[in-house]
Every structure is written in C-alpha cells, then in structure tokens.
C-alpha positions in Angstrom: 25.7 34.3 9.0 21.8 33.7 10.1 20.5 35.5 12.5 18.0 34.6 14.6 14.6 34.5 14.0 11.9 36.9 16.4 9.2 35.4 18.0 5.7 36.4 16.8 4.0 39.0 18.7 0.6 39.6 19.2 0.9 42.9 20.6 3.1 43.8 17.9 0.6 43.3 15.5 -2.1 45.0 17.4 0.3 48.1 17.9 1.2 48.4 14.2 -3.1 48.5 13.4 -3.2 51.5 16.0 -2.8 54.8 14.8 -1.2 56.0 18.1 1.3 53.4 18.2 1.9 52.5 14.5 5.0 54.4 13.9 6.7 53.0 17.3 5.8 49.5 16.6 7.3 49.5 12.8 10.1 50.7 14.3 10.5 47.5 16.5 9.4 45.6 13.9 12.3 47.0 11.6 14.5 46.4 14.4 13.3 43.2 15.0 13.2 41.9 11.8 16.1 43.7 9.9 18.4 41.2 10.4 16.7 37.8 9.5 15.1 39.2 6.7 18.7 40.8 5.2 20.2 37.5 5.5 17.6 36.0 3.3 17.6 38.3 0.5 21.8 38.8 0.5 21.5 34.8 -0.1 19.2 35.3 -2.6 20.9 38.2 -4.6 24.7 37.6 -3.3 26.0 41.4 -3.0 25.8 43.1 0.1 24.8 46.9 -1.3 21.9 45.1 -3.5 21.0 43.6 -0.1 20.6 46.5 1.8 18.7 48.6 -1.0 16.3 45.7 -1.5 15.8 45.4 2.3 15.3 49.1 2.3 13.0 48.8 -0.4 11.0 46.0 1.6 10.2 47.9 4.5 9.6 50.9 2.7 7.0 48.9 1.0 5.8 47.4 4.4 5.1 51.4 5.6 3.3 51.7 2.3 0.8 49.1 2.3 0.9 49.1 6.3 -3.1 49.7 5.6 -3.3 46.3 3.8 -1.9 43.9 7.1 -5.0 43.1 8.5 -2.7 40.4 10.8 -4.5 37.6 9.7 -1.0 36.0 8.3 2.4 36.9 10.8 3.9 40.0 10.8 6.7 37.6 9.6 5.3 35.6 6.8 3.7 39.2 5.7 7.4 40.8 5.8 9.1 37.6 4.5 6.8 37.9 1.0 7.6 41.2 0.6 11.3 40.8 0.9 11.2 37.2 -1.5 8.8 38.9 -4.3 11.4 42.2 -4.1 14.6 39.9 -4.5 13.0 37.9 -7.6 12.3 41.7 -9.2 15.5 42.7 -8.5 17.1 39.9 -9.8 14.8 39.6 -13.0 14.9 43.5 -13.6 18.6 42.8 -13.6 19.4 39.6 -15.8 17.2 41.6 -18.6 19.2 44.9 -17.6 22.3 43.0 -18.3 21.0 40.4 -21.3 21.9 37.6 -19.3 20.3 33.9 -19.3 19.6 32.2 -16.0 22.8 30.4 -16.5 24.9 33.2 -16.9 23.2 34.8 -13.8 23.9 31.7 -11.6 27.3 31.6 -13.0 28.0 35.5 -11.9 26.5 34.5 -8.4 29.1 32.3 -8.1 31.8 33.9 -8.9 30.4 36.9 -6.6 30.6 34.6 -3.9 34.1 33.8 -4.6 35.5 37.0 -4.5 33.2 38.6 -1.8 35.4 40.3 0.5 32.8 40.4 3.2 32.7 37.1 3.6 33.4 35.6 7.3 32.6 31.7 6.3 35.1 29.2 6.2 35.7 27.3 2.8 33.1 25.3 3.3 30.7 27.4 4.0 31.9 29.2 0.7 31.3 26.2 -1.3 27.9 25.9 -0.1 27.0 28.7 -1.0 28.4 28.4 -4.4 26.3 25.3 -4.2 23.2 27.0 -3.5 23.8 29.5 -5.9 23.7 27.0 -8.9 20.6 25.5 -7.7 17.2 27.1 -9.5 15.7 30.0 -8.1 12.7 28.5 -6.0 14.6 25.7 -4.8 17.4 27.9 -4.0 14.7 30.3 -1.9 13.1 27.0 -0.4 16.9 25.8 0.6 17.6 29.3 2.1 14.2 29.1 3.9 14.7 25.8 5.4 18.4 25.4 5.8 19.3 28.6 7.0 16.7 30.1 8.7 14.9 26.8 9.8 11.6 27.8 8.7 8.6 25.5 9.0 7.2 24.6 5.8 3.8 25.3 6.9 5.1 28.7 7.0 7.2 28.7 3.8 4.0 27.9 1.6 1.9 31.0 3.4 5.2 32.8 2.4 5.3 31.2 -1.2 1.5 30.4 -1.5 2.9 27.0 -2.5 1.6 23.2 -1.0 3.9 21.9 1.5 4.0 18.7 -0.8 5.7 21.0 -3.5 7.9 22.8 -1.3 9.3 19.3 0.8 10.1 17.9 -3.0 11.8 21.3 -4.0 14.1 21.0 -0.8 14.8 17.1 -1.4 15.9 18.2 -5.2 17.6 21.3 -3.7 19.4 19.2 -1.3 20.7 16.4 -4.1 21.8 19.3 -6.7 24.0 20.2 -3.7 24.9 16.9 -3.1 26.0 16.3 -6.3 27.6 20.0 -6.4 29.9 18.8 -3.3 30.6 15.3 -5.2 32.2 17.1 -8.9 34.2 19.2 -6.5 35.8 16.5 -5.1 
C-alpha cells in the first residue's frame, strides 16, 4: 500500500532551477514522486478520486510556484508540504461543505474504509486503518508519516514546521489511541 520512497537528487534539483531542463526534470520528479506522495494523501482523506484530484492539485501547485524552490529544503519535504497543507484544505473545505464536526468526519472515514472496494489489505490492515482514522488529524498525519512511509522526524518537522519533541509525543499518543483502538475491538 506504500510505496517506496525516491532518493534525493541533487541534480534533480539543479535541473528543475534550469530553464532548459525544467520541464523534463518535473516530469521525473512527477514520476518519481507520484506514488509516495498519493499514498500519503489517500491516508489522509480515505477516497481514491479525492486522492487523485488532490495529488493533481499538488503538482499543479508545484509547476506554479516552481519559481519559489530555491532547493534549500528537498525536492521532497518541498512536495510533501504541498500535498499535507492541500489534504487539510480539502478536508476542512469539506466538513464545512457538509456541516459536519470532526467527529462526524472521522466517523465517515471510517466507514469509507469499510466499504472501500479498492481495498487490497487484509482485515487487519483494514482495522488499522480504521484505527488511524479515528486518531486526530496531526497525529494521524505524523502516524502516516512515520509508520507508513518511515520518514525521519527530522524531516517530518521541516515538512510540518513542528519540533521533533512535539512530533515524537504526537506519534507515542498516536500509537496508544491505536493501541487502545485494537484493545475495544477485541
């Protein structure tokens, strides 16, 4: 359900600053990045058609402000911020499209989950998800960030622009709301 995550490159970065080579190298970067970055907003928002449009959106954005990457942060961490910030708009434009609490919102995810078709997991990897899906919406982006994609925290909080303090407590809270998630199921 993850996929895996690119390597940083340099060149890359240097290519997508260059006039002559900037529309070639956002093309490998799409390529490149595409995947990871879909898996972490469909975790975050649950439906695979929101998923796509948002991850459409996010590179679209990218082109857009292409100017502003000066490479001092990773391509990645660059991309990753985009994608996060556009999932939280989507999903607050959304719960005040549809009048609904956070509650209610984490409740729909749920039940999303449970009757997404698309799903390859086994039933635990369903419930887990459920799981995550209760949890509050920066721990559940720090879980998805850690957990799934093994990122480094260190990178995380240049994503975020949260201390790694605050981000290894969010993932230890994350981890025991699961915990205890797993424990009423049983």
């Amino acid at each position: 359900m993850s996929a895996q995550k690119p390597e940083e490159n340099a060149d890359l970065t240097a290519r997508l600053r260059s006039p002559q080579t900037v529309r070639a190298a956002f093309d490998e970067a799409m390529r490149l990045y595409a995947e990871p970055l879909y898996w972490q907003i469909r975790r975050l928002v649950q439906n695979h058609d929101d998923a796509d449009d948002i991850l459409q959106n996010t590179f679209m954005k990218a082109w857009m402000s292409l100017e502003n990457f000066r490479g001092e942060a990773k391509l990645s961490t660059w991309l990753y911020k985009i994608a996060i910030n556009e999932s939280i708009s989507f999903l607050e434009k959304e719960r005040k499209r549809r009048h609904l609490s956070l509650d209610d919102q984490e409740a729909e995810m749920v039940s999303q989950i449970a009757a997404d078709h698309q799903f390859d997991g086994d039933e635990l990897a369903r419930k887990l998800q459920e799981a995550v899906a209760t949890l509050p919406e920066k721990q559940r982006i720090v879980f998805n960030m850690k957990y799934f994609d093994d990122m480094k925290y260190e990178d995380i909080s240049d994503i975020l622009g949260t201390t790694v303090g605050a981000l290894k407590a969010s993932y230890h809270l994350a981890v025991k709301k699961i915990e205890q998630f797993f424990d009423q199921a049983d």
